[in-house]
N, C-alpha and C positions, 0 to 999 in steps of 0.2 A: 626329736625330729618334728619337722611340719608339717602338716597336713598338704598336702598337693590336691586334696579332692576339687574340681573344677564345679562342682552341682552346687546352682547356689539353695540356699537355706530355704524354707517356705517361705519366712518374710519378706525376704529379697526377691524370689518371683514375684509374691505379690507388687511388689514396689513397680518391678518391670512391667507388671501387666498392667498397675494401673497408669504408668507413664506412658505407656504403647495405646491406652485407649485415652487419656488424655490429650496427646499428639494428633490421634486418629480424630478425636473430637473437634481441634483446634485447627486442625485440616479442611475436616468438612466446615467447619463456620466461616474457614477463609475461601472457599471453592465459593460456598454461596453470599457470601458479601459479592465475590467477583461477581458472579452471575447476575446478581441482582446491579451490581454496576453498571456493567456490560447492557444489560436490557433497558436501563433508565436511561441509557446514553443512544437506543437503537433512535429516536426521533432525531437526534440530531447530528448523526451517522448517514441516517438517509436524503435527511438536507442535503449534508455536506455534498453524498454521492449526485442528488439533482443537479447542487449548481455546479459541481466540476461537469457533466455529462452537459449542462447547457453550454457552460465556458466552452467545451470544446466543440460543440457544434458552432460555436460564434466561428472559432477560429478555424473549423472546417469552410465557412463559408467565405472569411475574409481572404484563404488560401486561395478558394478556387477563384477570388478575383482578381485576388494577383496575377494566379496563374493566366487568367483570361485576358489582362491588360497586357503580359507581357506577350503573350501570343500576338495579338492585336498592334502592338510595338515591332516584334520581329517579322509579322506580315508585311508588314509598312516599309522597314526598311529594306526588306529582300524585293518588294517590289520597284522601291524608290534605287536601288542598286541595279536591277534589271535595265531599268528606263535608262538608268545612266550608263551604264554598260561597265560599270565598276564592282568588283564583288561583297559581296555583302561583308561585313563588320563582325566575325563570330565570334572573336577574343575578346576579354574585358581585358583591359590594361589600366 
């Protein structure tokens, strides 16, 4: 008959233990490669974050001129509608 015993041998744990702190070793070298990436890359991560936060202040301000011109547009016509006694224009077609 055969042996069914499931427990492996001494040598074979050892094999396992030392694959399991092998792994474990090969893990932490790659956590700190990342880290060490990660942090060589923080300068030009925080660029990037400036000029997208200026880009969008560009385009915060160029909005509110739109905004401001088209106001300035639809005063114009709601008054120039008034005078004429025709009602103003509020569809785009």
């Amino acid at each position: 008959m055969t042996d069914n015993n499931h427990e492996p041998s001494g040598e074979s744990a050892d094999a396992r233990s030392r694959w399991v702190e092998d792994a474990q070793a090969a893990l932490d070298r790659t956590l700190e490669a990342m880290r060490s990436a990660w942090d060589a890359t923080r300068e030009s991560r925080m660029s990037a974050l400036d000029s997208a936060k200026q880009a969008a202040q560009e385009l915060g301000n160029v909005l509110d001129k739109g905004i401001t011109a088209a106001r300035d547009r639809w005063s114009a016509d709601e008054a120039e509608s008034a005078e004429s006694g025709e009602p103003a224009n509020t569809t785009d077609q």
